[in-house]
N, C-alpha and C positions, 0 to 999 in steps of 0.2 A: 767737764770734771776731770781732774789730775786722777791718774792712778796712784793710792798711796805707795809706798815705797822707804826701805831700809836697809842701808847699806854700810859696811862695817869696813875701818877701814884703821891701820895704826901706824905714826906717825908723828914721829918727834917725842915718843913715850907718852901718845896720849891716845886711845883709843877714838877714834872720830866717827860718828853715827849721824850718816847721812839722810835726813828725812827729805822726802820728795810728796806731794802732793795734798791732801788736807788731813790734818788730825782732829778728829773730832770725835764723839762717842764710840762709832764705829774702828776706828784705828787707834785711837788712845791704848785700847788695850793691850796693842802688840806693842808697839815705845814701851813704855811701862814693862812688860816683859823683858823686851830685850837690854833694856836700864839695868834689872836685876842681876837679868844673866851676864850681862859684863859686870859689876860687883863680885856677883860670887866666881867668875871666874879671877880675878883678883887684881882689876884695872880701878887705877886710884886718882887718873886724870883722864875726864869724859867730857867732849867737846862735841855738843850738837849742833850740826850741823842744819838749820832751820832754814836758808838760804833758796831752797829748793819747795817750799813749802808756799802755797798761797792761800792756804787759811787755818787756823786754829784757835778753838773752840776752848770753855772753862774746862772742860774734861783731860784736854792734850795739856793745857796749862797744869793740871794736878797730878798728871804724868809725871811731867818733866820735876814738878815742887818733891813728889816721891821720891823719886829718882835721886835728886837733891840730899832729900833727908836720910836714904840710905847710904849714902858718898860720905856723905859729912859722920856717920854712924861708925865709919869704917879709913877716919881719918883721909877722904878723898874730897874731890873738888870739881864742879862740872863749869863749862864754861860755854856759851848757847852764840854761834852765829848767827845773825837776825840781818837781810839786807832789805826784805820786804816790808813796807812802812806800815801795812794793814795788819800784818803779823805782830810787829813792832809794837804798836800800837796797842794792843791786846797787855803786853808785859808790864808797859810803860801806866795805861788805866788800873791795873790791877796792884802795883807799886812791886810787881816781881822781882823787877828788874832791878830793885835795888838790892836783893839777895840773890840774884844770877845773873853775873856778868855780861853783858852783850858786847858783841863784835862785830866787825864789819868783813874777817875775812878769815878763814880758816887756820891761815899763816898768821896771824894776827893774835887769836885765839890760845892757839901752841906755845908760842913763844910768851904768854904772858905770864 
């Protein structure tokens, strides 16, 4: 098992939130936290960075949907790097992925 992990990082005017290892009930919580605290600190372009992540759970997925709908609340926009097909896969069943962007590379993500 991955140690979870969150790491914050800004770049090209977009706040990039690095997840590393599984999101699931137990770590959902702190995503989820850390989503808000960059809102309220007053970031309007947030690019997760899920890349590093090997597995996530409906709980991380309602994280991230949060997340989402407090961005969009405050006129903001998030954008999700996904290069793991199992993670993927999760957004893609769930039809997320059609209300949050996926990308295949962080640069990718930024610039769009």
């Amino acid at each position: 098992m991955n140690g979870f992990g969150i790491d914050v990082q800004q770049r090209d005017g977009c706040a990039v939130l690095s997840v590393s290892g599984e999101v699931d009930l137990a770590t959902a919580p702190q995503l989820r936290q850390q989503l808000v605290d960059l809102v309220t600190d007053g970031h309007r372009c947030i690019v997760v960075d899920l890349s590093g992540t090997d597995f996530l759970d409906s709980t991380g997925l309602g994280a991230l949907v949060a997340g989402l709908k407090r961005l969009r609340a405050h006129d903001g926009e998030m954008r999700v790097v996904c290069t793991t097909p199992r993670v993927r896969k999760v957004f893609e069943l769930t039809h997320v992925d059609r209300v949050l962007p996926l990308f295949e590379s962080v640069d990718e993500a930024c610039a769009a």
